[in-house]
N, C-alpha and C positions, 0 to 999 in steps of 0.2 A: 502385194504383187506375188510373193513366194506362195501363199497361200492357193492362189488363183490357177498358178502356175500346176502345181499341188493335183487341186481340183480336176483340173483340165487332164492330166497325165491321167490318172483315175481314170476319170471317163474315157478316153483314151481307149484302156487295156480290157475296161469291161465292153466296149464296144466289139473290140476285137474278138475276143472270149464269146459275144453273142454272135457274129458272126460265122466263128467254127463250126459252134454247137449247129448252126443253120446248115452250116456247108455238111456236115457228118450226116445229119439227120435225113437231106437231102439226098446225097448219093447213095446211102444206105437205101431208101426208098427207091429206086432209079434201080440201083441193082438189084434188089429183091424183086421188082416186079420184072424187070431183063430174065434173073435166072428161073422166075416161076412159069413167064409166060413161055420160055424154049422149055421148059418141061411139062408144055400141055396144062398149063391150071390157068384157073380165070382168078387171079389175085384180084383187091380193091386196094384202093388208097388207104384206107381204115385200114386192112390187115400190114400195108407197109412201113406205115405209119408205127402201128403197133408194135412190128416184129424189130423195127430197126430201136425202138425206145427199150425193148425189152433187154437187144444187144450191146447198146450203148451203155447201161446200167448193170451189164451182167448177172441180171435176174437168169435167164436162161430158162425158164419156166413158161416154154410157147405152146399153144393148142395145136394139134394133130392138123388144123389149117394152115396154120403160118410155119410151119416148121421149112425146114431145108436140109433135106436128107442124102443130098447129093452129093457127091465131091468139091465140086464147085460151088456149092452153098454154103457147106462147110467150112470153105478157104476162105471165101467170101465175109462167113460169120467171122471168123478169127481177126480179119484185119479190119472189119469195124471194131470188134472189141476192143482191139489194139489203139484203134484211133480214141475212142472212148474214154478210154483208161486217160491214156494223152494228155486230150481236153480238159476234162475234168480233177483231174487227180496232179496237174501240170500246172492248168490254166486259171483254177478255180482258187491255189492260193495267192498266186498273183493280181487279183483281183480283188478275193476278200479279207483277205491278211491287212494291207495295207489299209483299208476301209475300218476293218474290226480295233486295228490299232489305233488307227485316228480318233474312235469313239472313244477307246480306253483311255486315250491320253487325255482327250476334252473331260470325262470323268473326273480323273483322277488330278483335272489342275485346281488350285487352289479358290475359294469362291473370291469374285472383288470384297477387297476390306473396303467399306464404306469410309469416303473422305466426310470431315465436317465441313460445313460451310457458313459457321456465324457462332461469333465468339468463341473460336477456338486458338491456339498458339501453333504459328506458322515455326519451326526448327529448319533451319539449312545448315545442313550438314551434318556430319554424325562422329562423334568420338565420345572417348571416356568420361569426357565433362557431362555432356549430352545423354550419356546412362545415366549421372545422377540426377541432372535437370527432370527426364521422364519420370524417374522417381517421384520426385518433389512436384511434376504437375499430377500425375497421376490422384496422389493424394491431397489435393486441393478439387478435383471432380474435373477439369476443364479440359474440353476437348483439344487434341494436338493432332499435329502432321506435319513428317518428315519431306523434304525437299532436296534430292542429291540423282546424280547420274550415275554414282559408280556403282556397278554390278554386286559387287559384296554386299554395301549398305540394303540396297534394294533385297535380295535374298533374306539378308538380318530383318528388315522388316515383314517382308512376307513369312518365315519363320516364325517369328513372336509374334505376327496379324498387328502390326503397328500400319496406320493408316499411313499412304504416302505417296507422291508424286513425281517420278521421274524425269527429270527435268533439268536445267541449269538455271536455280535462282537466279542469275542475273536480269533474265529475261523477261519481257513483261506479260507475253503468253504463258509462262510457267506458271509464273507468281499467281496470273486474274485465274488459272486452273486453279490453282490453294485456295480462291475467295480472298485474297488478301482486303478488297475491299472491307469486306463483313468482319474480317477477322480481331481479336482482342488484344493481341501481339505477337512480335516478330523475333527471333532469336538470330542472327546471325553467326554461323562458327565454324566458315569458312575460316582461310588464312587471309592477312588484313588488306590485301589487295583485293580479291573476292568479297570481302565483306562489305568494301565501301561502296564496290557496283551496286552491291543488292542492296544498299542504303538509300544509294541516290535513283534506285528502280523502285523500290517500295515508296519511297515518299513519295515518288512521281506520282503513283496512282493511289495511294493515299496518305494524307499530310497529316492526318490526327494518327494513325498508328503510333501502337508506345513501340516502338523499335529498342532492342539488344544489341549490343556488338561486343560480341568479342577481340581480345586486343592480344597481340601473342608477344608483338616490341611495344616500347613504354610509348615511343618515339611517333605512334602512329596512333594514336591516342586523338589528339587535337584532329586530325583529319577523318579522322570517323564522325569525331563530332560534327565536324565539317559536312560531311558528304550526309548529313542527317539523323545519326541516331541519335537516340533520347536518354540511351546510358552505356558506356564503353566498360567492360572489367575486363582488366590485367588479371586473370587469376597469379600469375606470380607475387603481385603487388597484394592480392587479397588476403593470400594464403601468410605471406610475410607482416601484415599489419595483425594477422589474429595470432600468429609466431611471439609478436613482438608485443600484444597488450596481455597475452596471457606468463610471458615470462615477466614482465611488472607484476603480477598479482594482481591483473585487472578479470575478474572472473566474471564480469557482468555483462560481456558481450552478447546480443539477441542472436545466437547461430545454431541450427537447428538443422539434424540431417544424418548420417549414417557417417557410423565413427571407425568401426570394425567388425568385419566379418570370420565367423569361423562357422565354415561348412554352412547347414541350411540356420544355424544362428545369427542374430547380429548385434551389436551395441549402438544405441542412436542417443543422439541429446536431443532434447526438445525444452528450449526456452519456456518458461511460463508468462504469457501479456497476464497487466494487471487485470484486464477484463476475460479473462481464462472462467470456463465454468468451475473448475477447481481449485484458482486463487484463493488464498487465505485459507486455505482446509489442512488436516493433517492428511498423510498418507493414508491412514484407517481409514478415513469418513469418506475419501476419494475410492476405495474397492477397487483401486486398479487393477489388482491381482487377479478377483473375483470376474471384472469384467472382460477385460482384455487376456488375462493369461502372460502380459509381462511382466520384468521382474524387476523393479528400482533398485538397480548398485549402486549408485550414488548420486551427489547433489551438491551442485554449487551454488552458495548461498552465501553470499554478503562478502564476497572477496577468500570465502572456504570452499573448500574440499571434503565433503561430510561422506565415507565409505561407511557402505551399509547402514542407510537410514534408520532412527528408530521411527514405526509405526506410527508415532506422535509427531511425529516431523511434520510444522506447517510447512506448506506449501504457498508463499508470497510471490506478488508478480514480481519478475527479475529472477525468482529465480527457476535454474536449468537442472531437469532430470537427465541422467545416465542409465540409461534401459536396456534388458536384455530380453532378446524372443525371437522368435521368426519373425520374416516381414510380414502375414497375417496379424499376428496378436499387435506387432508394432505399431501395425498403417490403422490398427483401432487404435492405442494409447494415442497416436496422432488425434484421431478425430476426436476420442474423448477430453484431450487439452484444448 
């Protein structure tokens, strides 16, 4: 509607603006043939025509025909100039400014990011958890897309060109926008009243979804399971069971993910599965260094702590690298494990 509205003003001011230019060009005509013909010449249309376009532009470069050498030609010539200048110098950016800008700005907006629509992971919402989740799909290849209304999120996304849908998950118009149908899962991380609409909305329209929920109270746990999803995390409760098995000396936990950042550095573990291409190999014979450009700081390995591996260091499944490098060289040591 504002659009339309928009349009319409437009047209509007340029209609107007052709209108003057018609009125000037006109009475300029009218008078020039008035003051030629009370001074004895036989003017045409073609010379009024031309004398008045020539004034209106202030070229002033008229033939010995069209000229107006009188007093009142003269005065004459002046206040069409006047009106001229006006029109055009007045009227012309009123009319094209607004146009010229409108084109700049449709340029200069950002192109549509292509949503996915089959086998991708649906995210609602957006926080700190949810940068590392991106991470962690990122580097598994699987298409995603963001689901939120608030202005920031939307900006952060179109910023970093993360695909995404404006919208209130709760809704079942929002959701069949994301393809929930088609889609491969669902993440919920709303707050846990939010989270359970868009449980009992997603399941609505489709039952097989592997559905997420985030859980923020312990206490609201069982009703998420309730309203449908297929797995609830407390990260409080997750973060405190990997607290509490790694102060036993339980080092064999499968957790895998970005440990700490300095600058465009970072440290990540990465668990080794026993069906790892790498399993059972020494550091050597695996070329991580040579391949990827990270660096192996250490390695937990049968309930140890081994700082700065030697080279000979097998690598068995169970156990977890402690890596350093950019996220480049890193998101390869991923793929190459």
């Amino acid at each position: 509607m504002e659009r339309k509205r928009s349009v319409a003003h437009l047209r509007g001011r340029f209609t107007l603006f052709v209108i003057a230019i018609a009125l000037v060009i006109i009475t300029g005509m009218v008078g020039y043939l008035y003051i030629q013909w009370n001074a004895g010449e036989q003017p045409t249309f073609i010379d009024a025509f031309s004398w008045t376009i020539i004034t209106m532009t202030t070229l002033g470069s008229y033939s010995t025909i069209t000229a107006l050498d009188n007093s009142i030609g003269q005065l004459f010539t002046s206040v069409i100039v006047l009106v001229g200048i006006t029109v055009f110098f007045f009227g012309a950016p009123l009319v094209f400014v607004p146009w010229l800008e409108k084109k700049i700005s449709h340029l200069l907006q950002p192109k549509p990011i292509p949503i996915p629509t089959q086998g991708h992971v649906i995210i609602c919402g957006y926080g700190e958890i949810i940068t590392e989740v991106i991470d962690s799909i990122k580097l598994h290849g699987v298409p995603f897309l963001i689901i939120d209304n608030n202005d920031t999120v939307i900006a952060h996304c179109q910023e970093h060109h993360i695909p995404y849908v404006r919208g209130d998950p709760t809704k079942d118009e929002v959701l069949k926008k994301a393809s929930i149908a088609s889609a491969f899962s669902l993440i919920a991380a709303k707050d846990d009243e939010t989270n359970a609409f868009i449980s009992l909305t997603a399941k609505g329209i489709n039952k097989s979804l592997n559905l997420l929920a985030i859980s923020e109270k312990t206490e609201n746990v069982m009703t998420l399971y309730a309203a449908g999803a297929s797995r609830v995390i407390n990260p409080k409760i997750f973060a405190g069971s990997i607290l509490g098995r790694r102060a036993c000396h339980d080092f064999s936990l499968d957790v895998s993910g970005k440990f700490a950042m300095f600058g465009d550095l970072e440290i990540r573990q990465y668990a080794i599965a026993s069906n790892s291409p790498i399993a059972d190999r020494s550091i050597k014979d695996t070329h991580i260094r040579s391949i990827t450009g990270a660096i192996i700081i250490g390695v937990w390995k049968e309930g140890e702590f081994i700082l700065n591996p030697s080279p000979d260091e097998q690598l068995s499944g169970g156990t977890t690298l402690l890596a350093i490098g950019t996220e480049r060289q890193l998101d390869s040591l991923y793929k190459l494990i």
